[in-house]
C-alpha positions in Angstrom: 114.7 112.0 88.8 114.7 108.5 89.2 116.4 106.0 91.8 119.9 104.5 91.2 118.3 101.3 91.9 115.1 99.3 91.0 114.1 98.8 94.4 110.6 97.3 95.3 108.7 97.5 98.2 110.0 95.0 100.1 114.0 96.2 99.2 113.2 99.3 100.5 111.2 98.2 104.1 114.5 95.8 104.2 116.4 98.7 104.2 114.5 101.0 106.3 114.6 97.7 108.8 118.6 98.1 108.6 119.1 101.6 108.8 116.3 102.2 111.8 117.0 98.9 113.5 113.7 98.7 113.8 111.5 95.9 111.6 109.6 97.3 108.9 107.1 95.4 106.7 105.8 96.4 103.4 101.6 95.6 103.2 99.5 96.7 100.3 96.1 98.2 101.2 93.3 97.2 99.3 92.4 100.1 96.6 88.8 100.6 98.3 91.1 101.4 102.1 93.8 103.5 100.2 91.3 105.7 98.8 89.5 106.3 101.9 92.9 107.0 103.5 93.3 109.9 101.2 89.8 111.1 101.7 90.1 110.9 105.6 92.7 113.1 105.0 90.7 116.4 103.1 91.4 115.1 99.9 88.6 115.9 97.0 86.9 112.5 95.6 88.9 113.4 92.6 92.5 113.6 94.1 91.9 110.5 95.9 90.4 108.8 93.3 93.8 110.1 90.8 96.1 108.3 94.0 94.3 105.5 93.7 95.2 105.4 89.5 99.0 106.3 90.2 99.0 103.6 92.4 97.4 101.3 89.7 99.3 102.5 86.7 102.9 101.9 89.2 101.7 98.3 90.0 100.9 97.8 86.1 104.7 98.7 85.4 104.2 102.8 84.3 107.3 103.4 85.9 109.5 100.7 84.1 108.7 102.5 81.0 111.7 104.8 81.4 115.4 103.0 81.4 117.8 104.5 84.0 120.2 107.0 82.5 123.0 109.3 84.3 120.4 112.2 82.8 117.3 111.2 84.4 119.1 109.3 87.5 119.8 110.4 90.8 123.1 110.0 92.6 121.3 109.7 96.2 120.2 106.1 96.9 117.6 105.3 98.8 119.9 103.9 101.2 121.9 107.3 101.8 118.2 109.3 101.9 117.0 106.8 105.0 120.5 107.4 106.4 121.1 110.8 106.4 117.6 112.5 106.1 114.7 109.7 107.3 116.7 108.2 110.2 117.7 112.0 112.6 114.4 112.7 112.2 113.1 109.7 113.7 116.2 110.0 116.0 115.0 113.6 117.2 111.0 112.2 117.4 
């Protein structure tokens, strides 16, 4: 299902800034540090290595290849997730 809204990045760190009151940035990694990420975290050479080509293949526009239709759309906004689900389970960290 796919997002009400074309948000990027920075739209949704804005958001997450307004809902948590607390300021949130958006910062791409370079490839080289996002891979490692995933491998200093049990992932196979492979897996990582296949997060590292999502993340490509979203930057290259993969995911505009699909228009937004009530179908294939979700109701729930970003906003509304960070509201009711992200932000009581920071509030109960």
């Amino acid at each position: 299902m796919l997002e009400p809204e074309d948000l990027s990045c920075e739209d949704m760190a804005k958001i997450l800034t307004e809902v948590h009151g607390t300021p949130i940035r958006y910062e791409q990694m370079a490839l080289d540090s996002y891979k490692q990420l995933f491998l200093g975290m049990g992932y196979t050479e492979a897996m990582a290595q296949g997060m590292v080509d999502m993340d490509i293949a979203g930057a290259d526009g993969i995911f505009n290849a699909l228009q937004l239709t009530p179908e294939n759309t979700s109701p729930t906004s970003f906003r509304h997730w960070a509201e009711t689900v992200l932000k009581p389970a920071f509030d109960a960290i």
